[in-house]
N, C-alpha and C positions, 0 to 999 in steps of 0.2 A: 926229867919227867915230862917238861913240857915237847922237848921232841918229842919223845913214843909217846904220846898223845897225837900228835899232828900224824907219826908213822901210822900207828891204829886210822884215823880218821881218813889217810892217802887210799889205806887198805881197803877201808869200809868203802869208799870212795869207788875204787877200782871193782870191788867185786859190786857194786850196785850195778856200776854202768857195762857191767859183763852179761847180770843177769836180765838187764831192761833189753839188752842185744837177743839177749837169746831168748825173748819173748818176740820175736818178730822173725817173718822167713826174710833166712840169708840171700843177698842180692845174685840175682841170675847172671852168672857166668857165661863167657861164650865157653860152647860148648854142651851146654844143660840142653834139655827140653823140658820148660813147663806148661804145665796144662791145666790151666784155673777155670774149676766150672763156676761161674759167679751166682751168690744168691742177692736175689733183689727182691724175693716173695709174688713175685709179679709172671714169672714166666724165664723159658730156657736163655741162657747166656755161655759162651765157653771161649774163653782168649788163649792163647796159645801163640806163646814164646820159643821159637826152633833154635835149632843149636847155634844159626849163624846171627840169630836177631828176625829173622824175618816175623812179621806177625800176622796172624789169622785169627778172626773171631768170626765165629759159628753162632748164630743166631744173636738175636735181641728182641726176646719175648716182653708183651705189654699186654698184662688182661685186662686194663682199662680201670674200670669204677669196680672195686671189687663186690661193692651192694647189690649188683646185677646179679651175684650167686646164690638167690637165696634157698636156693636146695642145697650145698654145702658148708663146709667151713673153710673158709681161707685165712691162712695166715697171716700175720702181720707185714706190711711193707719193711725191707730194709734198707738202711739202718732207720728208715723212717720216709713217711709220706710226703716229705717237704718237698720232694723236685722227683718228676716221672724217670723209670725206671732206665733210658736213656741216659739220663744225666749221671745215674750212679754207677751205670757201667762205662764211660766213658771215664770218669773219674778215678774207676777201678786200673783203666787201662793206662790213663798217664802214670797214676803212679807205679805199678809196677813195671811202666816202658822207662822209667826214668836213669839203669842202671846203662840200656843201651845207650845213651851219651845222644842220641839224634832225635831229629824234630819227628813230631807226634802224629802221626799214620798209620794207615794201616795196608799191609802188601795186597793179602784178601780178606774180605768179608763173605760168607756164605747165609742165604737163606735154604736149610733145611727141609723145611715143605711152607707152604702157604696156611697156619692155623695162628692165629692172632697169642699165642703164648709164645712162636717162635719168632714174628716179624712185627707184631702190635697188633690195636684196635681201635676202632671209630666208635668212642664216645663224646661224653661235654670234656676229658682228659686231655682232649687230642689238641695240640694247640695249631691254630690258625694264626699264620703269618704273613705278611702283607709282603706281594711280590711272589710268592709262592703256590705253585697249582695242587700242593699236596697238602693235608696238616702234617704234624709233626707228631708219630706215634712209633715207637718201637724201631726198625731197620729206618725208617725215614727221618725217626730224629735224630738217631745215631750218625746218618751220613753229613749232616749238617752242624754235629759237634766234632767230630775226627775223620779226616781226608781218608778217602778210601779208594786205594787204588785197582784195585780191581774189583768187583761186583759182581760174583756169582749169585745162581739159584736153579732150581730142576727145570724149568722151562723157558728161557731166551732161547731167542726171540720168538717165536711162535705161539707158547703158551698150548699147547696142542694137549696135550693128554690129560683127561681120555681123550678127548677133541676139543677144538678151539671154544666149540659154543658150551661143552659140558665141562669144562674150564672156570671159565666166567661166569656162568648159574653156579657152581659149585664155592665159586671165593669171592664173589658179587665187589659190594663194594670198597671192601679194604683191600683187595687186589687193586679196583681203578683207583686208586691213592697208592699204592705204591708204583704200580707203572707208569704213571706221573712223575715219578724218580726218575727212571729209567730211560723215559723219552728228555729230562733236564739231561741225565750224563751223556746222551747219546748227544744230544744236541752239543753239549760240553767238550763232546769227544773224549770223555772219561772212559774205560774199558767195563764191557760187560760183555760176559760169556755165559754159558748153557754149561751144569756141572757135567762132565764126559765120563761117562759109565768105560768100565776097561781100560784106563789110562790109568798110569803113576806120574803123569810128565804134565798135568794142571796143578798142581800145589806143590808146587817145588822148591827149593831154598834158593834164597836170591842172589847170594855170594860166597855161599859156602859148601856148594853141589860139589866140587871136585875134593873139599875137606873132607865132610862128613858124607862120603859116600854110604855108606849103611841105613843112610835114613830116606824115607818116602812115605811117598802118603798112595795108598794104592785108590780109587775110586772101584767103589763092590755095584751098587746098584741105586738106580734110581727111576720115577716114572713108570714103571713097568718092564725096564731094563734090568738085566743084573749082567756080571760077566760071567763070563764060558768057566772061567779058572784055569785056561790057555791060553799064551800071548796076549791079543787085545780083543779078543774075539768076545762077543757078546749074546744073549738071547735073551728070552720073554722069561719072566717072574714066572707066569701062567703056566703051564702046558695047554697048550689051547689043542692040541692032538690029543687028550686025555681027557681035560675039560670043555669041549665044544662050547658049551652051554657058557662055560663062564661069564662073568663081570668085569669090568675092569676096577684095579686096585681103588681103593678110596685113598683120600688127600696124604692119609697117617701113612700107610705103605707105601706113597708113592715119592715117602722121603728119601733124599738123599743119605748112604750108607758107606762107609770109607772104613779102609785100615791103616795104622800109624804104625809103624817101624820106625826103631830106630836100633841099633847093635842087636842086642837080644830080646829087647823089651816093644811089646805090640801092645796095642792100644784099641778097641772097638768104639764108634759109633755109628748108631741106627737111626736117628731123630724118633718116630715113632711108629715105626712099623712094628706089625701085629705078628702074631702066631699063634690065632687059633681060629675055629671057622663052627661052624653049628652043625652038630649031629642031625639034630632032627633037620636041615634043611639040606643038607650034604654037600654046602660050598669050600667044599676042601680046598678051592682054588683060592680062599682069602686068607691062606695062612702063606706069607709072606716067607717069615723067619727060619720056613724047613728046607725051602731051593737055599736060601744065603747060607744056611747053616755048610752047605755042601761044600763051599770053598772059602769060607771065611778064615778056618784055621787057627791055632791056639792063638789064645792072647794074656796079656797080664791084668788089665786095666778093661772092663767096657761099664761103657756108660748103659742103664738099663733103657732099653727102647719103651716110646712110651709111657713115662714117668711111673713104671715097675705097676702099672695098671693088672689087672686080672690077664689079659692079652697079650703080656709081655714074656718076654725073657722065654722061652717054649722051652721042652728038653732037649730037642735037637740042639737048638743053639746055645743050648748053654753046655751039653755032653763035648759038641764041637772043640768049641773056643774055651773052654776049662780054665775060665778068667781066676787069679788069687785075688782080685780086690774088683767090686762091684759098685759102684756111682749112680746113685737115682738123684736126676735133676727133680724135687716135687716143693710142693709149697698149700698141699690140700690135703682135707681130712679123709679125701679116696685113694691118695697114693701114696707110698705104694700099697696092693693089695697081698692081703695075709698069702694067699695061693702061687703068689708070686716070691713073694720071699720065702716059704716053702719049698719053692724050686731051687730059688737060689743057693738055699742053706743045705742043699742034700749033699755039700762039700761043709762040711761043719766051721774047717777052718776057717772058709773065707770070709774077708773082711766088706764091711758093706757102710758106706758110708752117702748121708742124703743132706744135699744141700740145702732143704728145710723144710725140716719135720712140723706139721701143724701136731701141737701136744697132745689134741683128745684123738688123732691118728697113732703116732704113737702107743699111746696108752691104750687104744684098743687091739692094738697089735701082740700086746702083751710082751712073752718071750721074744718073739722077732722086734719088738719095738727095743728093747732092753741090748739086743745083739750089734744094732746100727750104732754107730758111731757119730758124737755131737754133730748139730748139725752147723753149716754154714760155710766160706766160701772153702771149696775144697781143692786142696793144688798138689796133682801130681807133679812130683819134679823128679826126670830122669838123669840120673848123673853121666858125664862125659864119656860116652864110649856106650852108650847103653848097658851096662852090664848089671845095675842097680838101681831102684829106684826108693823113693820115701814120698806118705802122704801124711801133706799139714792139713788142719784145719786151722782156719780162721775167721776172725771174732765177726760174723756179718752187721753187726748194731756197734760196732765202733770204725770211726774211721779210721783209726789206726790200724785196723788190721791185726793185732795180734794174734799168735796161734795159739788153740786151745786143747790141742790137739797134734800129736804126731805119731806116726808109725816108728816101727823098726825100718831100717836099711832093710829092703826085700831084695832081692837075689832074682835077678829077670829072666823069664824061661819061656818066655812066650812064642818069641820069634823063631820055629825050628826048623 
């Protein structure tokens, strides 16, 4: 009796610590691509793990003091207000670099566009550091908790578009704090580069390009740039032979905009370019989202430009790219907007999942709030060879991380 006690008890034993496993995502393989859009309540985040190890993280947003909102509702900080938004995405980052077996870097870092939800903000948040020409907010404290080896963003070295001087009036002074960074790396001789519209050959795998050849990152459009949709060839967002008159892009369309392949399965991000423009004013030229839509091409996976705002996600590019599962990076009681997830949803099936939902957003979203999927940190993971992928969610208010959340195995059809 008292063995099959002990047997029973080995049992109980074995399936606990089966099922405590499989409340956590299993460790990244070489070969996988994941893609963790991080929620920190605070603004954009997105790490990405390539099939050879290499790592990219896309932005590191910081709204600062959230009490500055007081026209909306902002969410709660995650997993808590104790340490700036910085600190938890780096923390994000060790742990799940942890399976790669090597010391803690990063290959690239990208800023997105220049708006203080992708790079940070200048409040009483921002810490001041002695010896230092910058504070410490967003991309600038991120560089100074994990090595980053290369340093992209839409405009090194010149800062030009629309031009140098409406540059600078346009990102004032949390731009000169972050170009503070940029003259320490140069001075450092650390790498920084200017994102290159038309190339696949800037975000590249670092030791696994002759392995995984199926996989790339294509560079779509940025600054007022987009490509041709031919070789490396390039032209203007605008038609300025159509629009004479026009404007040039503002900050949010003058994001940078890429495609991820990997075997079958594609990937979109837009940071936060627009697609819509005003009737009554007839600036058709500020819709962004209808030139890209012409060569962006199916996808599986896009992230919604824009935090799924009323300006987002247009027909065009959503008819285009005929995403099965949609990603809105949000954390406010504006996003996403009812009109937008309407667009989204005119594909009934698709799956739509937001890294954090404010609840009285939600709730007034009604049916559409009911259709998105819990929210918190959300991890594409492509399995080896692209031919399948699966999305976890996880727990963003524990640091454990467990999933709360996961799909079916989908079947990747993106890439054709």
């Amino acid at each position: 009796m008292k063995r099959f006690s002990l047997l029973l008890a080995a049992i109980a034993l074995f399936i606990g610590v089966a099922n405590a496993k499989s409340n956590y995502l299993p460790d990244w393989k070489e070969g996988y691509l994941d893609i963790h859009h991080i929620s920190t309540g605070r603004g954009s985040s997105f790490f990405y793990i390539l099939p050879d190890g290499t790592r990219l993280l896309v932005d590191a947003g910081d709204l600062g003091d959230p009490a500055r909102w007081t026209h909306k509702t902002i969410a709660p900080a995650v997993p808590n207000d104790s340490k700036l938004p910085a600190e938890w995405i780096a923390r994000y980052i060790e742990h799940f670099s942890k399976p790669l077996n090597r010391e803690l870097y990063l290959d690239y870092a990208m800023i997105s566009h220049f708006d203080n939800d992708h790079y940070g903000f200048l409040d009483h948040t921002a810490i001041t550091v002695e010896g230092k020409p910058y504070k410490f907010t967003g991309m600038t404290h991120l560089a100074n908790l994990i090595p980053i080896r290369t340093l992209i963003d839409r405009g090194y070295p010149d800062y030009d578009y629309p031009s140098a001087e409406a540059f600078r009036k346009r990102n004032g002074r949390l731009f000169q704090n972050y170009h503070k960074l940029v003259e320490e790396r140069e001075a450092q001789g650390l790498r920084m580069e200017k994102f290159e519209v038309g190339t696949d050959k800037q975000l590249v795998l670092k030791s696994g390009a002759e392995k995984y050849k199926t996989f790339r990152i294509m560079n779509i459009a940025a600054s007022g740039v987009m490509w041709s949709g031919e070789g490396n060839k390039t032209r203007s967002v605008i038609d300025y032979d159509e629009y004479p008159e026009a404007t040039p892009l503002n900050e949010n369309s003058s994001s940078c905009v890429f495609r991820l392949e990997y075997g079958k399965f594609s990937y979109y991000f837009g940071g936060d370019i627009c697609g819509s423009y005003s009737r009554k004013k007839k600036n058709y030229w500020t819709d962004a989202q209808t030139p890209i839509s012409k060569v962006i091409g199916k996808m599986d996976v896009a992230v919604a430009d824009h935090h799924g705002y009323s300006d987002s996600m247009n027909q065009a590019l959503l008819d285009a790219m005929e995403p099965q599962c949609v990603v809105i990076p949000v954390w406010d009681y504006y996003h996403p907007q009812p009109a937008t997830m309407k667009r989204i949803m005119t594909n009934p099936f698709r799956e739509v999942y937001a890294v954090g939902m404010a609840p009285a957003n939600r709730e007034r979203l009604a049916e559409y709030g009911r259709i998105i999927k819990p929210e918190g940190h959300i991890v594409v993971r492509i399995y080896k060879g692209g031919k399948k992928f699966q999305i976890f969610v996880l727990n963003d208010k524990s640091l454990d991380y467990e999933i709360i959340y996961q799909s079916d195995i989908i079947p990747a059809r993106g890439n054709k």
